[in-house]
N, C-alpha and C positions, 0 to 999 in steps of 0.2 A: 539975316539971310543964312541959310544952314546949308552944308554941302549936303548932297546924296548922291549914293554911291547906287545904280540901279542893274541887276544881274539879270540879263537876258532881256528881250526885246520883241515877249509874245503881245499879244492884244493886252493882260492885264496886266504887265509893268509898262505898257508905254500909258495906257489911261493913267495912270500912278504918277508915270511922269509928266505927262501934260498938266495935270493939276496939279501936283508941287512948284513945276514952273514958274506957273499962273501965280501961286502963293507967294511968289518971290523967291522959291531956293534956285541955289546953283543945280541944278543934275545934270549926269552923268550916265547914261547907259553905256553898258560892256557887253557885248553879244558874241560866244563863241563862235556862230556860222557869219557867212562871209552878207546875212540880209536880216530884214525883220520880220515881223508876224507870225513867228511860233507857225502853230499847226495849219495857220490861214496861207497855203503855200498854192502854189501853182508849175502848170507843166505846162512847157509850150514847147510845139514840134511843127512845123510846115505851113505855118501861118493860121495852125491851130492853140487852141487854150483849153484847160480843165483846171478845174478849181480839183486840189490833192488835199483838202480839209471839209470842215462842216463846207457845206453848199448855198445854204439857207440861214438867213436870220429870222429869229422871235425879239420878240421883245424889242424891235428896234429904238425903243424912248430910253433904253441903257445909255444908247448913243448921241442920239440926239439930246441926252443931259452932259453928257461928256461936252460936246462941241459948244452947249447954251455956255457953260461954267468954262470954259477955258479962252473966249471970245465971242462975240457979238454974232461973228457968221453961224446959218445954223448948221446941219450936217447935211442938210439937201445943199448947199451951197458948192460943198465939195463929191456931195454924190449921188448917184439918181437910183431911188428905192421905190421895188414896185412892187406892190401885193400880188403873189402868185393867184393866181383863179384858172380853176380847180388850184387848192394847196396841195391834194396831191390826190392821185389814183391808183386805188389798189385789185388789182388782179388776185384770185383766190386757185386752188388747186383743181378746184370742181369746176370753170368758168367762167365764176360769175364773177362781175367786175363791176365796180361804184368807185365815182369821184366825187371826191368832196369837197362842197366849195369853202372860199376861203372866210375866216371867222364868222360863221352865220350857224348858229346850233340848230336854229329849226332849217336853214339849209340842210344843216347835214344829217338830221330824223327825217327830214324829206326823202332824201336821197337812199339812205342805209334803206327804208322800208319799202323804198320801191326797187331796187335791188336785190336785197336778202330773204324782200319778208315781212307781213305785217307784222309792228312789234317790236323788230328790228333798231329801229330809228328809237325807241322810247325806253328801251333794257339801255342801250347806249348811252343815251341822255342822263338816266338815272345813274350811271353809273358818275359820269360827270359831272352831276349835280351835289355826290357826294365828295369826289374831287375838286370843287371849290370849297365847299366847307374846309378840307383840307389847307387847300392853298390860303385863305381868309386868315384861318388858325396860325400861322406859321412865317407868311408869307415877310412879315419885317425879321423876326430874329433869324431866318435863313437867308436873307437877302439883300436885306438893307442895313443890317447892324452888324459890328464885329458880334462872332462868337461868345454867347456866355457863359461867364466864367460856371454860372449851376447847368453846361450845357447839358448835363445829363436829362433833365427835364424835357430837352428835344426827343428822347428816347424813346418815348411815346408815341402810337401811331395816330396822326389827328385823323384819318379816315374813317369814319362815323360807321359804325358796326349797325347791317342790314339790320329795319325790323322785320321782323316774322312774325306769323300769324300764329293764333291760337294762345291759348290760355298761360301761358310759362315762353311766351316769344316775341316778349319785349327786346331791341338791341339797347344796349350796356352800353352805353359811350364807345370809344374808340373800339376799331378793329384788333386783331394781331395776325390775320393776316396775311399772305404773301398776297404779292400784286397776279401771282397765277391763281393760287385759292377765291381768290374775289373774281377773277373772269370765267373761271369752269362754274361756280354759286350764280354769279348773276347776269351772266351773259349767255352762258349754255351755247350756243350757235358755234362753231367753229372758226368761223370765218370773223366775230366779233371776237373773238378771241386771239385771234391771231393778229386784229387791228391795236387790241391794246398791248399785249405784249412786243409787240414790233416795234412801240413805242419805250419802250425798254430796254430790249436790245441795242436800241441805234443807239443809244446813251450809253452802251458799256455792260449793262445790269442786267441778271440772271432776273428771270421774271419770279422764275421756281423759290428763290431766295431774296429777292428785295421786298419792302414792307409794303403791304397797301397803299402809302402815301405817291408811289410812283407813278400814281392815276394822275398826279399835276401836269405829267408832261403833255401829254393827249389835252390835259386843259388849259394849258396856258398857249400852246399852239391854235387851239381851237378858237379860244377867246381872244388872244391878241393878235393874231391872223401871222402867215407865212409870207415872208418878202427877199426880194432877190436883188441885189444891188449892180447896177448893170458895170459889167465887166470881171461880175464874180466876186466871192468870198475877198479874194484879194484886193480888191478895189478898197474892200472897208480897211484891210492894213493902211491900204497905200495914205487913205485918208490921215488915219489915225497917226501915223506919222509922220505925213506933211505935218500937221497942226502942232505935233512935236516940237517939228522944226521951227516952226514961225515961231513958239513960242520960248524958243531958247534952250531945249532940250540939246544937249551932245550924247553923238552919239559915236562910239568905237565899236567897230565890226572886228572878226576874225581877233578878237579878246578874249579867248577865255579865261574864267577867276578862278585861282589857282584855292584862295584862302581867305576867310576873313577876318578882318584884324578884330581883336578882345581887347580892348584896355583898360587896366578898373575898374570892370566888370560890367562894361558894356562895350557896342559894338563903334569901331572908331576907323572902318575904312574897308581896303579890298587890297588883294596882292593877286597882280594876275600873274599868267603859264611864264611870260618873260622876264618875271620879278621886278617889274613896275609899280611900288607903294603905292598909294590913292587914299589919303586921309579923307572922313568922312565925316558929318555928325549922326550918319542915317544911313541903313542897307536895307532895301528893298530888292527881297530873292523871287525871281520866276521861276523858278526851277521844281522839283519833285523834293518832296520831304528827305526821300533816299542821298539824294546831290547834295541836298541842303546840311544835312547832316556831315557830309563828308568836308564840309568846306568850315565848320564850326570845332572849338575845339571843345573835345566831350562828349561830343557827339552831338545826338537827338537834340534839335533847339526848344523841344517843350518838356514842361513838366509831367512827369507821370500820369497826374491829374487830369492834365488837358484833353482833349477831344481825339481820339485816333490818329497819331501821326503817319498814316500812310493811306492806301484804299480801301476802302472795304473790303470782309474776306472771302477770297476765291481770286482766280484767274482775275486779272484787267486783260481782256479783249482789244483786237487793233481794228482799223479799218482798213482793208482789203479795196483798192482804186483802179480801174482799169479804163483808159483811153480811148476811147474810138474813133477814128477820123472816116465820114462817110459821105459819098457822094450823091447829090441830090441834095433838092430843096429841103427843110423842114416843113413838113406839111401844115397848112393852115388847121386849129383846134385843136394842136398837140397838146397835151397836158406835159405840164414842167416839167414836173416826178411824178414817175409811177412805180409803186412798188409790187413786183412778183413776188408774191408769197410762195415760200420751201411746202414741198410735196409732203415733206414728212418733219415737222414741227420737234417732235422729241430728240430724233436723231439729231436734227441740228443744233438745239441747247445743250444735247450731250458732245456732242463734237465743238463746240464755240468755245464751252466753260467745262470742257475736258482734255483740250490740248491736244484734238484732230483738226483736221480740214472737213466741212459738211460736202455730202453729195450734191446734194440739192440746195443751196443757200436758200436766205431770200437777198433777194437783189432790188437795189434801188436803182432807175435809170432818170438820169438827168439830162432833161432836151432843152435847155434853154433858148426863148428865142431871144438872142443876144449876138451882135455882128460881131462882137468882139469875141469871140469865142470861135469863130470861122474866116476862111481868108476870104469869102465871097460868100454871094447866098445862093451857089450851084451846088455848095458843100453844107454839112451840117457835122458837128463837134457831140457827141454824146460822152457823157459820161457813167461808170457801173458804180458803185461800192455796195461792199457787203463786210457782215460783223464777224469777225474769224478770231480765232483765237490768235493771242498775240507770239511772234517768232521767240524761239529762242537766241540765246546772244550771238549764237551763229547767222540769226534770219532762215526764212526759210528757203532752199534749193533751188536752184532755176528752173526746176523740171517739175516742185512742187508747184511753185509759183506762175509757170503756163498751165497746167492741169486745172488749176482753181480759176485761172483766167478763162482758161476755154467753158467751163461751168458755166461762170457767171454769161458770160458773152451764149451760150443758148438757152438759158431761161429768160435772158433780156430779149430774145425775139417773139416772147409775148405781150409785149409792150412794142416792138421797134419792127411793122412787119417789114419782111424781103432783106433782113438785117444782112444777113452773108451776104447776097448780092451787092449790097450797097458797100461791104467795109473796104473801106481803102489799105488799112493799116490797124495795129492793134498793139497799145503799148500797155503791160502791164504793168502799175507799180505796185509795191510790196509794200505789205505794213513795216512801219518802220517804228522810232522813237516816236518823232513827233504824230506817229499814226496813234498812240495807245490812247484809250477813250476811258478818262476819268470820270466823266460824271458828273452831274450836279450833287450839292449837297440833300438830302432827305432827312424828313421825320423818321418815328420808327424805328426797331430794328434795334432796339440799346442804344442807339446811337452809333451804332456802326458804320451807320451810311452818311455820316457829318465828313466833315475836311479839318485838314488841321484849322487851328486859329492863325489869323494873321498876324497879331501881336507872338511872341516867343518870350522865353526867360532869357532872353537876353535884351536887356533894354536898349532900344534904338536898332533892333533886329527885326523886322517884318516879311512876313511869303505875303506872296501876291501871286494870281493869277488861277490856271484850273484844276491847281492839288491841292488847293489851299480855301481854306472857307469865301464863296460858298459854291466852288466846284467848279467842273466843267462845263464845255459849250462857251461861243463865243459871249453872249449877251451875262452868263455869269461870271467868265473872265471881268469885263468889264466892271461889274459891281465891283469886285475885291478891288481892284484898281482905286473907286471912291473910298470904301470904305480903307485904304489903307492910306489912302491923302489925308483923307479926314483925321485918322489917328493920331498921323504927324501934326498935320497943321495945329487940330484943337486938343492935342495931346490924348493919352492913354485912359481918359477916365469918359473922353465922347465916347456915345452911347449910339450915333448912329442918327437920321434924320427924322426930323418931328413933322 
């Protein structure tokens, strides 16, 4: 049985730690705030609730392999997951509006072409059809294996370069691409345009500047379908922590790690803020590569060599959450999420990933019908966010921070009619740390768009969670979580699952 010493307490150090547990180790979690689940947080005012993180899970088989492998019960046992239908509906600037239902592709060529446009539904399709190819190519060394060591070879964009017609217009293997260049080429329509880049932005990433392979997100959403776990994002913390607990995880709140111990030349423990030692055989960091380095001595815990140790370059983006408590029923047929699409597309990627505030965001609105998220069903709970550029270390202003609030709260009354009438109240939160939107890891792009490795040059040193391979979003937190048990338990040379 081996100690572990485990920093912070988001979704992918606690997966990390339930299955060390399970392995037999002693762990240990330290979490500087005074609760757990990283960015899966929540806000509650008047017998209201709002999930203040991701909204929605993909992938939920992340989880339900979390719960198989760490005990018998499955993860419906501890919580009830419903496939949203419509996954989501989008309002356009010209008025035209389509909901898509959930994981169904000829549902959703249905829907686009009876909406937008014959044609519509099949430019779309195609385009997602070359997005699986993508996802196919990729999908274990981005997701189910540690980072490799030739990660450069990821560097490569696996997005199958259109064919063309005519004599000299054969496509050449992979794209190079931006995920905007592939939607103006082969979507043309505006409004399909805005669907797949929107899918880009909610992840953090400049569309203008990420590689083609960023079509996976629109596909892996598409094909594993949208689900809402009742009582919100945070429910799945709360899970994932119980199960923690059962299985013998400790955990210390209001602990921050001041430092971590090096001893012949590997990692042998934690010192935290009140000079507390904590021997260890094993540190597993949630933290930002930035943090991470400051807590190491020497710095940077990877080698030159290794995969980017920070985010891709340009701005990291926050998400921008605003509260609304409203009176009245939730009407029967409301769709989950609908997203209002920004009047003016350019200005807002120039203002996101320029270090303005946009005029016109695009605004997601979230109507959950969930009791838990209301004190009665006379009332109804909605929630906004939108992608904004991230605060400076001051945060942004109080007077910025209602100006962007009132925005969003009048494009969401294209989605929410008689919206004023109905507000009760209106709380807006700021982007904050645990607001900033890392991203999943991508193809492509050099490799710019990869995460650190989970393994480090420091042996018995591990990042875990969503700065770290293989990125952001709840269901990729989780994977680093396995893939960094796995390393521990069957040591440095496993490769990942067969």
């Amino acid at each position: 049985m081996a100690r572990i010493a485990v920093i912070g307490a988001g979704a992918g150090a606690m997966a990390a730690a339930a299955r060390l547990a399970v392995a037999g180790h002693r762990v240990v979690v330290r979490e500087r705030e005074a609760t757990y689940g990283g960015a899966l947080g929540r806000f509650e005012r008047e017998g209201f609730g709002f999930d203040t993180g991701p909204a929605l899970l993909h992938l939920p088989a992340v989880y339900r392999d979390l719960f198989l492998k760490t005990g018998r019960e499955p993860l419906e046992s501890a919580l009830t997951l419903t496939q949203v239908d419509p996954a989501s509906r989008h309002v356009f600037p010209d008025g035209a509006a389509v909901s898509l239902p959930n994981a169904s592709r000829g549902g959703v060529l249905a829907a686009l072409d009876g909406a937008l446009g014959a044609g519509a539904g099949e430019r779309w399709s195609d385009v997602l059809g070359r997005a699986r190819d993508a996802w196919d190519a990729t999908r274990r060394p981005l997701l189910e294996e540690p980072l490799w060591a030739d990660w450069q070879v990821l560097g490569r964009d696996p997005y199958p370069a259109v064919r063309r017609r005519g004599l000299f217009g054969r496509g050449r293997g992979p794209t190079t691409a931006t995920l905007a260049e592939v939607a103006r080429r082969e979507l043309a329509d505006p409004r399909l345009i805005a669907l797949l880049e929107s899918h880009a932005t909610a992840y953090g990433f400049d569309p203008r500047a990420v590689p083609a392979s960023a079509a996976v997100l629109p596909y892996m959403e598409q094909t594993f379908g949208t689900w809402y776990p009742a009582g919100g994002m945070r429910a799945l913390a709360d899970a994932v922590y119980a199960r923690c607990v059962e299985r013998g995880v400790e955990f210390r709140f209001g602990a921050p790690v001041e430092r971590i111990v090096v001893a012949d030349g590997r990692a042998a423990g934690v010192v935290t803020a009140d000079g507390e030692v904590t021997e260890a055989e094993h540190v597993v960091a949630g933290v930002t590569p930035q943090a991470l380095a400051g807590l190491v001595p020497g710095g940077a815990p990877w080698e030159a060599s290794d995969a980017p140790a920070g985010p891709p370059p340009g701005p990291v983006p926050a998400r921008m959450t605003v509260a609304l408590a409203l009176r009245g029923a939730r009407p029967d047929g409301t769709a989950h999420r609908t997203v209002v699409h920004t009047d003016d597309r350019a200005a807002e990627l120039a203002a996101v990933f320029g270090g303005g505030a946009p005029a016109a965001p695009t605004v997601t609105v979230l109507r959950p019908d969930d009791p838990a998220t209301r004190p009665d069903d006379a009332h109804e709970a909605v929630t906004l966010t939108a992608t904004v550029a991230a605060p400076g270390p001051g945060g942004l202003a109080a007077d910025a921070v209602e100006a962007l609030a009132e925005r969003m709260t009048e494009r969401a009354g294209a989605a929410v009619p008689e919206l004023r009438e109905r507000l009760l109240w209106r709380e807006a939160l700021p982007p904050s740390g645990e607001a900033l939107l890392p991203g999943p890891a991508l193809a492509g792009g050099g490799g710019r768009f990869l995460r650190p490795a989970n393994r480090t040059r420091i042996p018995g040193l591990y990042a875990v969670g969503g700065w770290s391979h293989p990125g952001g979003g709840p269901a990729h937190a989780g994977m680093s979580g396995a893939i960094v048990a796995g390393l521990i338990v069957n040591g440095d040379d496993w490769h990942g699952s067969t």
